[in-house]
N, CA and C atoms as an extended XYZ file, in Angstrom:
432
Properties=species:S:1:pos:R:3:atomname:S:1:resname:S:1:resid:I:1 pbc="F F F"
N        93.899      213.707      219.224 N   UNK     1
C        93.633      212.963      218.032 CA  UNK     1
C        93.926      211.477      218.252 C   UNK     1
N        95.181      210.954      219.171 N   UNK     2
C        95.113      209.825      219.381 CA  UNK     2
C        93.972      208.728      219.973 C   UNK     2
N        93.245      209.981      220.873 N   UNK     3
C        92.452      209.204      221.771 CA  UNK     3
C        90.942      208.962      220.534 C   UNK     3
N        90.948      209.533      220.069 N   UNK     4
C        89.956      209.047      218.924 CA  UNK     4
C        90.122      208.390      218.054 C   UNK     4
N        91.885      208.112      217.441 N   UNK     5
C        91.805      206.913      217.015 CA  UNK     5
C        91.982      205.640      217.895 C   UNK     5
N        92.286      205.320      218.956 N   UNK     6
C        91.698      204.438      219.841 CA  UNK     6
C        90.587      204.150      219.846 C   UNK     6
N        89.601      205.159      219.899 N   UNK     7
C        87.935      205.152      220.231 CA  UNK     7
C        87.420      204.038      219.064 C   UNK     7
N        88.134      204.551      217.926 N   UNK     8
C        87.576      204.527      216.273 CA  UNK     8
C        88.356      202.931      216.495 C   UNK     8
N        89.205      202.305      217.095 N   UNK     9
C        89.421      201.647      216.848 CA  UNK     9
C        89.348      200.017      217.787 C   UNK     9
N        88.830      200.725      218.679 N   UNK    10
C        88.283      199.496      219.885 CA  UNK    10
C        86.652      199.451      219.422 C   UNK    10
N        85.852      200.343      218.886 N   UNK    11
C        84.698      200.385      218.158 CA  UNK    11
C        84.713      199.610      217.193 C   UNK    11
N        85.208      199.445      215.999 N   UNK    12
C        85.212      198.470      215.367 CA  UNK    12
C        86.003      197.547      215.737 C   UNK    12
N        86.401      197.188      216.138 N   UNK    13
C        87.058      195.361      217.058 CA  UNK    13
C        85.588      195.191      217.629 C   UNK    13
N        84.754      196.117      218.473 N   UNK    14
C        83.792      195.475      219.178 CA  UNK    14
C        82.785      194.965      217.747 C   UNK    14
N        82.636      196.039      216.742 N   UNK    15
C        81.320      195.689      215.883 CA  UNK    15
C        82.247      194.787      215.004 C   UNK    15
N        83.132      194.100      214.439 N   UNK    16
C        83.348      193.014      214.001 CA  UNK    16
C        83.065      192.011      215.289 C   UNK    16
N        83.420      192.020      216.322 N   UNK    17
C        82.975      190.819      217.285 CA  UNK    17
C        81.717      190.360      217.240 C   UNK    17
N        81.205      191.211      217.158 N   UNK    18
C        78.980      191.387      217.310 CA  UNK    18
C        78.973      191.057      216.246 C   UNK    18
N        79.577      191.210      214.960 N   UNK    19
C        78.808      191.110      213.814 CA  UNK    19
C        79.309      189.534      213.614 C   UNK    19
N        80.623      189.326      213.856 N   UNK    20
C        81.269      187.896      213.574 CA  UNK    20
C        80.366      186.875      214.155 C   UNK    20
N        79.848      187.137      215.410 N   UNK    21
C        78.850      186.051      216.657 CA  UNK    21
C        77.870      186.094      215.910 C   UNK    21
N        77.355      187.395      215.268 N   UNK    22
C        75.255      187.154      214.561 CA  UNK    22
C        75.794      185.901      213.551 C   UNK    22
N        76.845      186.490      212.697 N   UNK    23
C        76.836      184.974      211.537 CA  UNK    23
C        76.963      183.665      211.737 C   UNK    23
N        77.912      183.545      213.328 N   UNK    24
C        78.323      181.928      213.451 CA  UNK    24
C        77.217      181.380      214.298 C   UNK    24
N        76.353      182.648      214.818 N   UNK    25
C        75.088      181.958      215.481 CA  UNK    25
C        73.753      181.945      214.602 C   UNK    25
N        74.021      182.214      213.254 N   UNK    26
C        72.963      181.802      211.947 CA  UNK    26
C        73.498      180.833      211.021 C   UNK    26
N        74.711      180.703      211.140 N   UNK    27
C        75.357      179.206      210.699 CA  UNK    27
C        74.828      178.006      211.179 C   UNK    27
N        75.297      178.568      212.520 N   UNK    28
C        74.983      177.182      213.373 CA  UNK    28
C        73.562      176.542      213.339 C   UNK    28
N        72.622      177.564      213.675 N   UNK    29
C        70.943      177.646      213.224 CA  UNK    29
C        70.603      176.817      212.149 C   UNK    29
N        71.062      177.283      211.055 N   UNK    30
C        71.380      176.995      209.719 CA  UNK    30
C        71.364      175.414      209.407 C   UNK    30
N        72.343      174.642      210.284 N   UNK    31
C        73.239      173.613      210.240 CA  UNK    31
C        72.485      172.553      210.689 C   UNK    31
N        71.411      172.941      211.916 N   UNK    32
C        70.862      171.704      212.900 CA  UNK    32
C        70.279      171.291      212.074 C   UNK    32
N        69.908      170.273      212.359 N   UNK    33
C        68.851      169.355      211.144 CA  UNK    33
C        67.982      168.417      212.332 C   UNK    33
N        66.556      168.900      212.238 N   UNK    34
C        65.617      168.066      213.219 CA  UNK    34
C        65.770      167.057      213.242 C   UNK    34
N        65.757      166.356      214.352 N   UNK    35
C        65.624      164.985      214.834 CA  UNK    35
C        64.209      164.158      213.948 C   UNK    35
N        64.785      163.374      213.024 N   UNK    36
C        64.217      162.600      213.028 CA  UNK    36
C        63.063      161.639      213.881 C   UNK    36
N        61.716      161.295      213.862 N   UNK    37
C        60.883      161.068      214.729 CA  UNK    37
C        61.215      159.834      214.626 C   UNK    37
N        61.164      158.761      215.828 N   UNK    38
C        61.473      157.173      215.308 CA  UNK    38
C        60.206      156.426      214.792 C   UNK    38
N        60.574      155.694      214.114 N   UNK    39
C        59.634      154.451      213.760 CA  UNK    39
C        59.147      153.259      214.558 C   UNK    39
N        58.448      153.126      214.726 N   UNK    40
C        58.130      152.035      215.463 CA  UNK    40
C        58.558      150.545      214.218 C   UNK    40
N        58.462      150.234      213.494 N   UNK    41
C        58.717      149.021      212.100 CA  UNK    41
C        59.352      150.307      211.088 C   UNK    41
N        59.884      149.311      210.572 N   UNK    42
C        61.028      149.566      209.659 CA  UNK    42
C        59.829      150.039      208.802 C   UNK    42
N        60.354      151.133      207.235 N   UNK    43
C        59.331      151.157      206.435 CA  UNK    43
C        59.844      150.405      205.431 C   UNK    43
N        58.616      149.571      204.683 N   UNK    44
C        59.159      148.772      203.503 CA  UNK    44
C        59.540      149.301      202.178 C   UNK    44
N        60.402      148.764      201.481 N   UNK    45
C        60.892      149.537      200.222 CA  UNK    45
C        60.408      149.526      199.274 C   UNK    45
N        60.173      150.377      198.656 N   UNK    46
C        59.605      150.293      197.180 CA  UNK    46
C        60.025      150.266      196.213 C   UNK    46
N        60.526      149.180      195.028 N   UNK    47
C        61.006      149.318      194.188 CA  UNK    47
C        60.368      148.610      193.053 C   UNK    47
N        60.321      150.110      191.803 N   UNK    48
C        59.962      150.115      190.729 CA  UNK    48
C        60.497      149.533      189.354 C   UNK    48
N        60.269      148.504      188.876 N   UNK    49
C        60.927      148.051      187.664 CA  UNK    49
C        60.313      148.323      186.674 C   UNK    49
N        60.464      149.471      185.850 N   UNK    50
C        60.546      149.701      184.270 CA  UNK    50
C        59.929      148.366      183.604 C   UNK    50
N        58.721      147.797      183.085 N   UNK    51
C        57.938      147.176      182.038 CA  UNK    51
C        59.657      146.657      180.592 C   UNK    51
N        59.171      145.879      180.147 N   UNK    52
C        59.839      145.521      179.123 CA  UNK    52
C        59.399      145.490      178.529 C   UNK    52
N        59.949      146.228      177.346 N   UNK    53
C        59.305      146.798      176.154 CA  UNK    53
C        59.501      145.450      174.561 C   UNK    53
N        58.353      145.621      174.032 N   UNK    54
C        58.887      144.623      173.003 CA  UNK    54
C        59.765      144.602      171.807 C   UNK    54
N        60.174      145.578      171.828 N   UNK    55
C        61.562      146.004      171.096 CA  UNK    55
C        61.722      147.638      170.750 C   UNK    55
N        63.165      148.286      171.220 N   UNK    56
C        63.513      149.254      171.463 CA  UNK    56
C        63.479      149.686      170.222 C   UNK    56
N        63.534      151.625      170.518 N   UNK    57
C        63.506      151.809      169.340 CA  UNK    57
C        64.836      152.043      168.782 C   UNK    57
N        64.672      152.198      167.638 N   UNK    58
C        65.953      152.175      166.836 CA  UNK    58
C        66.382      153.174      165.589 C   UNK    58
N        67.581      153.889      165.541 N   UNK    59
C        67.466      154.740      164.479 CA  UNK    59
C        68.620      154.331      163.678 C   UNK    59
N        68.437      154.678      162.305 N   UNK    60
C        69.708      154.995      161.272 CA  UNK    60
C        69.834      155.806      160.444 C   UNK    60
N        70.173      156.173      160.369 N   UNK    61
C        71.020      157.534      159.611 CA  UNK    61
C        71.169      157.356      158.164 C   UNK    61
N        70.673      157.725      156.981 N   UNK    62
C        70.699      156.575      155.795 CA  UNK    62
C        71.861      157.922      155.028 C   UNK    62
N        71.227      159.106      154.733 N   UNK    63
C        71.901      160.220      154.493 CA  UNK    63
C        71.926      161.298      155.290 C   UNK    63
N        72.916      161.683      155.581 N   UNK    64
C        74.296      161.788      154.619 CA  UNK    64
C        75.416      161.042      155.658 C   UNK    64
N        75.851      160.858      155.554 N   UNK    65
C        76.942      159.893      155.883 CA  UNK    65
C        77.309      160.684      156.816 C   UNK    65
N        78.423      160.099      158.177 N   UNK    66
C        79.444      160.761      159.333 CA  UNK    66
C        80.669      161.267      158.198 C   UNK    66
N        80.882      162.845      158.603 N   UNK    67
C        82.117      163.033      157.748 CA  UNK    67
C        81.843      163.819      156.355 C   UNK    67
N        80.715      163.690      155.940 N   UNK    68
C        80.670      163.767      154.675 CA  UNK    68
C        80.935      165.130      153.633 C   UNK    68
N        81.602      165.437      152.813 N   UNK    69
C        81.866      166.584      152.498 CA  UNK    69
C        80.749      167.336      151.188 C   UNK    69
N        79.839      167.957      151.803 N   UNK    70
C        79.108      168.342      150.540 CA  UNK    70
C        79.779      169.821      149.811 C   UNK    70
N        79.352      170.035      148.526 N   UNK    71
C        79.714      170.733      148.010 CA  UNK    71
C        78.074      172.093      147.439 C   UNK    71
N        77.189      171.705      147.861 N   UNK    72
C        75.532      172.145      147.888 CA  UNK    72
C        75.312      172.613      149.264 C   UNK    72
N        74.552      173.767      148.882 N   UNK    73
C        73.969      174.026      150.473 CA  UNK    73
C        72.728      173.240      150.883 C   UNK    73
N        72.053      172.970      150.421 N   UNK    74
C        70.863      172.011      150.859 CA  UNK    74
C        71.573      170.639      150.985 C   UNK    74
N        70.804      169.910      151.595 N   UNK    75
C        71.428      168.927      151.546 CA  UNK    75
C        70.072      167.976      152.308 C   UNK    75
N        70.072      166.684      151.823 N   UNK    76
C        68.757      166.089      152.139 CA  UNK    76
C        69.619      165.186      153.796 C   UNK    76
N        68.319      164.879      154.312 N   UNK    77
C        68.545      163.824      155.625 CA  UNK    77
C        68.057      162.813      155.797 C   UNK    77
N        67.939      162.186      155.416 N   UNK    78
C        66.731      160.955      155.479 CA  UNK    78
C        67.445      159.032      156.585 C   UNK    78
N        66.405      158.686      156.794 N   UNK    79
C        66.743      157.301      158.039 CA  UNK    79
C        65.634      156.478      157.797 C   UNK    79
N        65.835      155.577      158.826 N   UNK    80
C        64.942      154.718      159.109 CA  UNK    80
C        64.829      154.997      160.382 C   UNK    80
N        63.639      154.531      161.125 N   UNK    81
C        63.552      154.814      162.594 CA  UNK    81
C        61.879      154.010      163.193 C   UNK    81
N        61.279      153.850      164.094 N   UNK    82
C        60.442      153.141      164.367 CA  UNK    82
C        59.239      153.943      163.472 C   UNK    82
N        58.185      153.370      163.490 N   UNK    83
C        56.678      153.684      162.693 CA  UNK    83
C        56.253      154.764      163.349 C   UNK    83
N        56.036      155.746      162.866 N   UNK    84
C        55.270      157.342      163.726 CA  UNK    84
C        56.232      157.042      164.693 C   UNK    84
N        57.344      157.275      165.008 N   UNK    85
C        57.949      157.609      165.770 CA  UNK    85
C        58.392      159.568      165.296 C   UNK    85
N        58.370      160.116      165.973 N   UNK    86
C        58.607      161.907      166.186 CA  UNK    86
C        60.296      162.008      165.880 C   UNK    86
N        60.770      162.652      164.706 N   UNK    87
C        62.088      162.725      164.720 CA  UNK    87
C        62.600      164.264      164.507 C   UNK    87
N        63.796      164.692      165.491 N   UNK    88
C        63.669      166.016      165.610 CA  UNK    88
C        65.491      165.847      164.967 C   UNK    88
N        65.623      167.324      164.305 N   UNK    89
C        66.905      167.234      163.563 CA  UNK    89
C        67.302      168.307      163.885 C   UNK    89
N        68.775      168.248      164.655 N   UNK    90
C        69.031      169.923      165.021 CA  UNK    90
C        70.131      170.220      164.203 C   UNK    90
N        70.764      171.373      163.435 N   UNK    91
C        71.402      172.006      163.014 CA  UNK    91
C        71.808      173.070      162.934 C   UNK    91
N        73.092      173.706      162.352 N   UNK    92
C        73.345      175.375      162.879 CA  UNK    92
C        72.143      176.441      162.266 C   UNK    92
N        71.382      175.719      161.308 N   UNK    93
C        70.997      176.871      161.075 CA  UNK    93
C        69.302      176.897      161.303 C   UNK    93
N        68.829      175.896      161.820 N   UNK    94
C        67.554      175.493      162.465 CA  UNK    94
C        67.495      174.335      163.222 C   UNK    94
N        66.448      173.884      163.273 N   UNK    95
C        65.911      172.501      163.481 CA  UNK    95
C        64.686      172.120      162.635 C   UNK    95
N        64.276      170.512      162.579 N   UNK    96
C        62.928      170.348      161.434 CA  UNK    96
C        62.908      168.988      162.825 C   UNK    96
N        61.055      169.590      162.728 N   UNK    97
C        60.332      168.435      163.540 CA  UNK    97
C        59.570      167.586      162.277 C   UNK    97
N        59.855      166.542      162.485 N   UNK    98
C        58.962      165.541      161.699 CA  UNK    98
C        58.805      164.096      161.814 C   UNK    98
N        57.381      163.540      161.659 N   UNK    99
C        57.081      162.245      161.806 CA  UNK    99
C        57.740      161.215      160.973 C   UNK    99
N        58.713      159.714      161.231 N   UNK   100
C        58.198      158.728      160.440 CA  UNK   100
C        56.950      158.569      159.822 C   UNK   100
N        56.939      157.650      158.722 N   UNK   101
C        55.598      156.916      158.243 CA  UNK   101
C        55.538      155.736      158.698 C   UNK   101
N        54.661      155.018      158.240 N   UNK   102
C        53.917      153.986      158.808 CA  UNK   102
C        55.180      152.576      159.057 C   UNK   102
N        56.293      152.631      157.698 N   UNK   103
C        57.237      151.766      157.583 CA  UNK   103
C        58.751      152.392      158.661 C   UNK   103
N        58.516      153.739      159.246 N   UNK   104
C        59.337      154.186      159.605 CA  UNK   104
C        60.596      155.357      158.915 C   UNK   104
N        60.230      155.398      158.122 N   UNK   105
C        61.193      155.792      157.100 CA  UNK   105
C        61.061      157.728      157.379 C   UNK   105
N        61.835      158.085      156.808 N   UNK   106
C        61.682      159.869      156.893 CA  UNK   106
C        62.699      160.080      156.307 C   UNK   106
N        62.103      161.458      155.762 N   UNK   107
C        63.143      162.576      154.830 CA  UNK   107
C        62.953      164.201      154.600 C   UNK   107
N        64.122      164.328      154.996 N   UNK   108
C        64.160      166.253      155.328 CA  UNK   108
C        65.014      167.018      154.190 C   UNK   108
N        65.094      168.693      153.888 N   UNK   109
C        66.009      168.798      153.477 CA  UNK   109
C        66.323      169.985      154.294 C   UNK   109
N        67.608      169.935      154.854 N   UNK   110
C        68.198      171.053      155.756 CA  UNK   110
C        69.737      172.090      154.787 C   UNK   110
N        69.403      173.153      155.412 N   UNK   111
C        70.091      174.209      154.660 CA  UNK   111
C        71.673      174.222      155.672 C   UNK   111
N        72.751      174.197      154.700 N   UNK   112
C        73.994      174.131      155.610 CA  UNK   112
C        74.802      175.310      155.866 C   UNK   112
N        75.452      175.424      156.808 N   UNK   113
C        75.964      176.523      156.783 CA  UNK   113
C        77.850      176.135      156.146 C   UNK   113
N        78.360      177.396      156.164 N   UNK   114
C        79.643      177.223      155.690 CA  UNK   114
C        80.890      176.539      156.455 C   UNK   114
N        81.179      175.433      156.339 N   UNK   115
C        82.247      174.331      157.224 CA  UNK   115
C        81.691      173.541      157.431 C   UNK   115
N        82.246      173.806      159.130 N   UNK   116
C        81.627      172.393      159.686 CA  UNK   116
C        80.435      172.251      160.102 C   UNK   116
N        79.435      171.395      160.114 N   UNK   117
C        78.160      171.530      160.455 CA  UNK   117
C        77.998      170.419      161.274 C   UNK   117
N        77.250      170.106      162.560 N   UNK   118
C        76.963      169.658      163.588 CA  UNK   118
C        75.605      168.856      163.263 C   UNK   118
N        75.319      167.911      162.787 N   UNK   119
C        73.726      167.511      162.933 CA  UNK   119
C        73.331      166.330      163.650 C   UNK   119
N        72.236      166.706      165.007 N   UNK   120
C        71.823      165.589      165.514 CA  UNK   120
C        70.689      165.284      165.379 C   UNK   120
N        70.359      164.098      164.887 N   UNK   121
C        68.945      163.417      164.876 CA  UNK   121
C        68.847      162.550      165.835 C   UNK   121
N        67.230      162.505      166.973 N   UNK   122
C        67.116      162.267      167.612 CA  UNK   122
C        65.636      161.565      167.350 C   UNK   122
N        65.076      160.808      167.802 N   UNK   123
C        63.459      159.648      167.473 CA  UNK   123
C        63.140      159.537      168.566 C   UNK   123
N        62.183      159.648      168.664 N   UNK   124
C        61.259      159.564      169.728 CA  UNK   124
C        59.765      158.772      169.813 C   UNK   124
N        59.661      157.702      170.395 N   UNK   125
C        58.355      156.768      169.935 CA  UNK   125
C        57.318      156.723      171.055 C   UNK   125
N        56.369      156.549      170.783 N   UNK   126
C        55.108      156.789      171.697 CA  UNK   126
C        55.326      156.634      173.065 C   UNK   126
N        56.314      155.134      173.439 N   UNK   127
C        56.247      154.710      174.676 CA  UNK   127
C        57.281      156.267      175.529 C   UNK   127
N        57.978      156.825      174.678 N   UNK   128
C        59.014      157.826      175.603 CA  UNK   128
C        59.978      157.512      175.095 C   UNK   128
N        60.711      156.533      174.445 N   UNK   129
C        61.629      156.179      174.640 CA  UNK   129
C        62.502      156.842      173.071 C   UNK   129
N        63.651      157.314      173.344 N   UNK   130
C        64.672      157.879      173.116 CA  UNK   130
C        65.905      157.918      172.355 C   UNK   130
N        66.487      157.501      170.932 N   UNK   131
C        67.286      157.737      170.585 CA  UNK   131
C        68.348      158.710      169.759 C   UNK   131
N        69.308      159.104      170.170 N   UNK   132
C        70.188      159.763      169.238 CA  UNK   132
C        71.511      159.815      168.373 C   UNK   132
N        71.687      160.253      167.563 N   UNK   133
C        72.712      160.318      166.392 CA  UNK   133
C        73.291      161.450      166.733 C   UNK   133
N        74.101      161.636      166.298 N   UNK   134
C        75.100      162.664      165.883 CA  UNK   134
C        76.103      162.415      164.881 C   UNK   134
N        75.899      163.292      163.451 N   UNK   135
C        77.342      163.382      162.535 CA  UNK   135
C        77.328      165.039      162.071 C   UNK   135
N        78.813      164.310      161.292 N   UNK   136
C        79.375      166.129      160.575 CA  UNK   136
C        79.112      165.797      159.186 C   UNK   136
N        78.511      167.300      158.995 N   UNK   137
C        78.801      167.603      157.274 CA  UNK   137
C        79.491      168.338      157.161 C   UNK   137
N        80.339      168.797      156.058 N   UNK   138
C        81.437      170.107      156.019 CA  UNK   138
C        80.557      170.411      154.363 C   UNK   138
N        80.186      171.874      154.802 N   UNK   139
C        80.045      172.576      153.450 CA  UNK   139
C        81.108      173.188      152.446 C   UNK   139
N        81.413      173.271      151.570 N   UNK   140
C        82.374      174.015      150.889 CA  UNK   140
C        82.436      174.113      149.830 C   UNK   140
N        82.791      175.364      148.879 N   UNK   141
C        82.343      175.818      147.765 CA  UNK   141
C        83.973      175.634      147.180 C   UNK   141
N        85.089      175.701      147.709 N   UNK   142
C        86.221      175.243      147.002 CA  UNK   142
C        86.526      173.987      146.178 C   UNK   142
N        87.320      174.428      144.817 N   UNK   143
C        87.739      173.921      144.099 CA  UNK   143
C        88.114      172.651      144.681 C   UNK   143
N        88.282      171.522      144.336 N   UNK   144
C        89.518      170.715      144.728 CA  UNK   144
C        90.041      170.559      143.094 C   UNK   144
């Protein structure tokens, strides 16, 4: 019985050896990174500068205020923000996609959930360009 656990046990020393060499010789494989071909001239750089825009866009938040404690579950949202600019409003209990008008202006009414509520409004204007808000409403049906 001894001599077979010897057997059993110089057998695996050999197949961890074999198996240890396949991985550090697919590491290594792994690792080389082709030689680069040389250049004869340097290559020239390209750099892109972003257009300047004639004025960024801009958002404000008109209702409901950062903080604000309503005591209603609806509750309206309304801003100012660029002309047809795309304004997206996220909240716990949906989101509402909707356009400015022509003066910029917009108004939603979003349903709140109970506490604290998370709402970000975000505008978006033709060129791409990008702004966002974030405030809290707290819902609550208690007395004060």
């Amino acid at each position: 019985m001894k001599k077979e656990v010897l057997v059993a046990i110089i057998t695996g020393f050999a197949l961890g050896l074999l198996i240890t060499f396949g991985v550090w010789t697919a590491n290594r494989a792994i690792q080389k990174t082709p030689a680069e071909p040389a250049s004869p001239s340097p290559t020239p750089e390209i750099i892109i500068t972003p257009q300047a825009e004639s004025s960024e866009i801009s958002l404000t938040v008109l209702s409901p205020e950062d903080n604000f404690l309503s005591d209603e579950e609806e509750i309206a949202v309304s801003g100012k923000t660029a002309p047809q600019a795309v304004v997206v409003i996220l909240y716990q209990e949906g989101e509402k996609i909707l356009e400015a008008d022509q003066n910029g202006d917009f108004s939603t009414t979003i349903t709140l959930a109970g506490g604290d509520n998370q709402i970000e409004v975000a505008a978006y204007d033709e060129a791409g360009s990008e702004i966002k808000k974030s405030l809290t409403v707290v819902y609550s049906t208690a007395e004060i």
